[in-house]
N, C-alpha and C positions, 0 to 999 in steps of 0.2 A: 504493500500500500504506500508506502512512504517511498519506493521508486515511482510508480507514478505518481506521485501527489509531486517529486519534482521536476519529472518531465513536464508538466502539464502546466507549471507554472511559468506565465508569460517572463520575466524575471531573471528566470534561471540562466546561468553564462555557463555551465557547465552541464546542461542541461543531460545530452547524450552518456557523458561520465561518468555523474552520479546515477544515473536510471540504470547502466550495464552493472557496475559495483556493485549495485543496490541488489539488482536481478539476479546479479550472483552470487550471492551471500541467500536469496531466497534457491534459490535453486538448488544450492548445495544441501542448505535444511529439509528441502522438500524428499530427494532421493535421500539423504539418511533416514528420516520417516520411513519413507518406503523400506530400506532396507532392516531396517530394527525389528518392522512388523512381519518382516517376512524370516524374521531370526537370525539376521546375516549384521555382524558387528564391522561397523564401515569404519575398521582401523588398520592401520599397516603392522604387520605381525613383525617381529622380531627376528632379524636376519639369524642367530645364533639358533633359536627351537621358534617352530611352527604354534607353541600353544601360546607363548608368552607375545605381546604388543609392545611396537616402540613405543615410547613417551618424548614430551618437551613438556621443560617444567614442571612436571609430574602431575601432567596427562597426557591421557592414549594421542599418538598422533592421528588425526581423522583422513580420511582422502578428502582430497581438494575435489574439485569438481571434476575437472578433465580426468579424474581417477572415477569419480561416479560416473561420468557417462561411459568408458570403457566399461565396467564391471555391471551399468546396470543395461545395455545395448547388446554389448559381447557382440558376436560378429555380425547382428544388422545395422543395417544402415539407412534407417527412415528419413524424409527430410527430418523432421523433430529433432535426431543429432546432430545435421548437418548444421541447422539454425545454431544450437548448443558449441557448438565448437568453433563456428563462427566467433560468437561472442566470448567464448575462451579465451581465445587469440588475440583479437579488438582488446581485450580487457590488460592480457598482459603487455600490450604495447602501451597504453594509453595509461596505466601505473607510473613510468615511469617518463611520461613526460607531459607535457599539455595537449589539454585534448582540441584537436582542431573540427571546424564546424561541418562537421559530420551529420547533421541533425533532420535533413531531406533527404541527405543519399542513401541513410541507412533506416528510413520510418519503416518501411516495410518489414524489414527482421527485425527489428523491436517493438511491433505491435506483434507480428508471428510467438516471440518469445514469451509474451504475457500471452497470450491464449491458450497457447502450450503447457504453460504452468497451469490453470485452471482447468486445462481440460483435463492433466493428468491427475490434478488434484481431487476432483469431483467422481473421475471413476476409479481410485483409491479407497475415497476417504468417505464420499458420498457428498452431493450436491449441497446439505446446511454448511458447508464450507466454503460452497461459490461465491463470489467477490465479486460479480456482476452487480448485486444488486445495489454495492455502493461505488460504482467506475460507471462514466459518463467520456462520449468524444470531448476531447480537448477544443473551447472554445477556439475558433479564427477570428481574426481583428478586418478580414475581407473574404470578398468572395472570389473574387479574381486578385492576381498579382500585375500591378500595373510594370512598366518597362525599368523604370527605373528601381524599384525594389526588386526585381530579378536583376540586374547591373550590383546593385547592393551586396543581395546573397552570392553571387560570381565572387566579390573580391572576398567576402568572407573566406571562399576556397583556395584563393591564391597560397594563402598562408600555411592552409592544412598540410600538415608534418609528410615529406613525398614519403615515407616508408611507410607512411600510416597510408597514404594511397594505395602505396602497392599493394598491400597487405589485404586492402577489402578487392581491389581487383585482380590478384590472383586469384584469391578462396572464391569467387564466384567464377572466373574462368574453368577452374577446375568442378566444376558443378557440373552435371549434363540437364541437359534443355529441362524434362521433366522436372530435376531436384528445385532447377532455379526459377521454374514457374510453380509451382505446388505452396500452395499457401499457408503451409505449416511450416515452410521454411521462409518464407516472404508475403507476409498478408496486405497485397493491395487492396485500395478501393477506387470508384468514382463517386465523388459527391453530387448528386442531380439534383437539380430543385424538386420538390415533392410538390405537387399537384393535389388538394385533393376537397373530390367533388361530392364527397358526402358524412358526415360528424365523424362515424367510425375509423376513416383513413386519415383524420384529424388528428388522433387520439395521442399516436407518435412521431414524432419531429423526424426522427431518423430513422431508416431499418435497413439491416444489411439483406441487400439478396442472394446469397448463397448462386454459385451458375450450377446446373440442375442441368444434365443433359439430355434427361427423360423427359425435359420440353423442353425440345427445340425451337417451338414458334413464341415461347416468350423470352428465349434467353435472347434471341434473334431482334426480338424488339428490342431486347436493351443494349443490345450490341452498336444499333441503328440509333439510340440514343445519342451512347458514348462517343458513336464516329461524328456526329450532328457539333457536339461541345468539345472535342479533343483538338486543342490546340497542334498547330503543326509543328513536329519535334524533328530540328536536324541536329548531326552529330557533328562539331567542330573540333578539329585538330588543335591543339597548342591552344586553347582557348587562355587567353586571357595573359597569353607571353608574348615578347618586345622583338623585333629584329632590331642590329646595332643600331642602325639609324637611330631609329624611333628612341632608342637610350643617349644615343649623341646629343641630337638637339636641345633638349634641356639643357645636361652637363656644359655642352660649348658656351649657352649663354649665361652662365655662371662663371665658367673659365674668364669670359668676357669684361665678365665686370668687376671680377677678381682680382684677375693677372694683367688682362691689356686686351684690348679691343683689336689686337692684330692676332692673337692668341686660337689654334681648333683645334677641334676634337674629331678627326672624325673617325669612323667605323673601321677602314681597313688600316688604318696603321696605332691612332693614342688610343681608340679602343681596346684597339688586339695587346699596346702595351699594359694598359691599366685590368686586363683579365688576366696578364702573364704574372702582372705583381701582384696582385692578390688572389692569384692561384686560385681561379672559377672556373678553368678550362685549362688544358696543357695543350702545351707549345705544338705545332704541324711535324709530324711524322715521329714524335716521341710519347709512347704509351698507348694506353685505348683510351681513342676519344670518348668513350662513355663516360670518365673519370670526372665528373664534374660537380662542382658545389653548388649540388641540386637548389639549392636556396635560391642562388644567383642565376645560374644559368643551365640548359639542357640538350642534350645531344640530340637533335632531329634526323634519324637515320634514314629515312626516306630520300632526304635531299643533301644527306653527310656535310651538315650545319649546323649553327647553335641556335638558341634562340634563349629570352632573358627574360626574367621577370621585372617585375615593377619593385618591388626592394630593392634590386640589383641597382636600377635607374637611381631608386632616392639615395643609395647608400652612394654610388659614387658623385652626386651632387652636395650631399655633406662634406664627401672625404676633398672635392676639390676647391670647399669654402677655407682649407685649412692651408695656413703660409707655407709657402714652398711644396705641397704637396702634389699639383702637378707638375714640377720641375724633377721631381724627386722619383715619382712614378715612370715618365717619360724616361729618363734616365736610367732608373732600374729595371723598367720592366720587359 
C-alpha cells in the first residue's frame, strides 16, 4: 500500500524508486508467506550440515527475492517471473545510484507487478485480503499531452543513467513477442472517454475491458476505437542528441566574448581538440570507437560518427567561460 500510495502521488521525485523498493520488500514477504505455509523455511542452510541455517547477526539468513523466485518458479517461466526479474534487476541498479525518469517507459510492468501481487495473493490466501477495494487509477492533471510537455518529458530522459537504459532495453529485447505482449508481464491500457446513455453505465467512471477473443465483433469495435484516438507514433534515432555543429555554435559565441571576437570553435578541428582533452571520444584509428563518455557523447555506428548530448554542449560552454581555458584545451588536446 505505501508503494502505491507513493507512486501515485503527484509530488513524488523519486516516484518509480520508491514504488520498485517498496514492491520488493512486498514481494519478498509475500513468497515467504507462501512458503512457510507450505512448510518450506525460506533460509539458506549452512554450507558445513544441511540441517543447520546460516545466520547475520543472529538471525536465519532469509532468500532475497531473486532467491524466491528461483525456488518458488523452478524451471517455469511464466510472464509473472519474467515481470519479477525484470524488477530484480531495475532495483539492483537503481540502489546504487539515482534513479533516472523512468516513470512512462516503464508504467506498464509496474502496474503488471501490483496485479500480480494481488492476484497471487487472493488465490493463496483468499480474496478478504484483496486491496482492490482501497486502490483507485492514479488521478491525471490532462487529458491529452500538449507538444511542449512531451518536449518537457524528452529532456527529463536525456539524463537517464545510459546503463540504466541498456539495462530495460536488453531485458525486453531478450523477451519473445508473446512474453513482451502478455499482460502479466506489461499491463497496458487505452483510456477512452466513457459515453454513457443510460444511469446504470453511469455508475462507474472507469472499467477495464479485458480483450476477450470469444468476441471478436466487440473487441473489433474497440480496436476501431483505439485506431480512431491513437496518436501517430514514429520511432526517432539519437532523439534528443547534438551533431558538432549544433555544440559549436553556442560554445564559439562564448569563446567570443571571452577570448576575442577573432577567436572559433568549430567542429572539425577545437571540437575534435576539446573531446581529445577531456577524453569523450578517442582519438581516429586508436581503440574502439564505442569507448565513449556516454554522458557527453555517443558512437553512431550506422554512419561511424558521434553525436552529443546537450550536457556535453553546456559543460563545454562553462568550461570555456574559464581564463585560459580555451588556450589551454586547444593546446593540449
Amino acid at each position: 500500500m505505501l508503494g502505491v500510495e507513493v507512486y501515485n502521488k503527484p509530488a513524488t521525485a523519486f516516484r518509480s524508486g520508491g514504488y520498485i523498493v517498496l514492491m520488493s520488500v512486498a514481494w519478498t514477504a509475500l513468497l515467504h508467506a507462501i512458503f512457510f505455509r507450505r512448510g518450506i523455511k525460506p533460509y539458506y542452510r549452512s554450507r558445513t550440515s544441511q540441517k543447520r541455517y546460516q545466520r547475520i547477526e543472529g538471525d536465519y539468513k532469509a532468500w532475497e527475492l531473486g532467491e524466491c523466485i528461483c525456488q518458488f518458479y523452478g524451471p517455469n517461466n511464466p510472464p509473472e517471473r519474467r515481470n519479477l526479474e525484470f524488477f530484480v534487476g531495475l532495483r539492483n541498479k537503481i540502489e546504487h545510484r539515482s534513479m533516472p525518469a523512468l516513470d512512462q517507459s516503464i508504467f506498464g510492468e509496474c502496474q503488471a507487478l501490483l496485479f500480480n501481487f494481488e492476484d497471487l495473493l487472493c488465490r493463496t490466501f483468499g480474496t478478504k485480503f484483496a486491496l482492490n477495494e482501497s486502490l483507485t487509477l492514479a488521478l491525471q492533471f490532462s487529458m491529452l499531452r500538449s507538444e511542449s510537455q512531451s518536449k518537457a518529458a524528452q529532456r527529463l530522459y536525456e539524463h537517464m543513467t545510459t546503463n540504466v537504459q541498456q539495462y530495460v532495453s536488453k531485458f525486453r529485447s531478450g523477451l519473445s513477442v508473446t512474453e513482451l505482449h502478455d499482460m502479466k508481464y506489461s499491463f497496458k491500457v487505452f483510456l477512452i472517454p466513457k459515453l454513457a446513455n443510460n444511469p446504470g453505465q453511469a455508475d462507474v467512471a472507469v472499467e477495464f475491458v479485458r480483450y476477450d477473443p470469444s468476441k471478436p465483433e466487440e473487441m473489433e469495435k474497440y480496436e476501431k476505437i483505439v485506431a480512431m484516438i491513437k496518436p501517430s507514433v514514429r520511432e526517432v534515432v539519437n532523439r534528443g542528441k547534438l551533431k558538432a555543429g549544433a555544440v559549436c555554435d553556442p560554445v564559439e559565441a562564448v569563446i567570443k566574448e571571452v577570448v576575442g571576437a577573432t577567436r572559433r570553435f568549430s567542429p572539425s578541428y577545437h571540437h575534435l581538440k576539446a573531446c581529445h582533452y577531456y577524453r569523450v571520444r578517442p582519438r581516429k584509428g586508436e581503440g574502439d570507437p564505442q569507448s565513449t563518455n556516454t554522458r557527453y557523447c555517443q558512437y553512431d555506428e550506422a554512419h561511424e560518427d558521434y553525436v552529443y548530448t546537450r550536457e556535453w554542449r553546456d559543460f563545454l560552454v562553462d568550461e570555456m567561460k574559464k581564463p585560459g581555458q580555451y588556450e589551454k584545451v586547444i593546446r593540449e588536446g
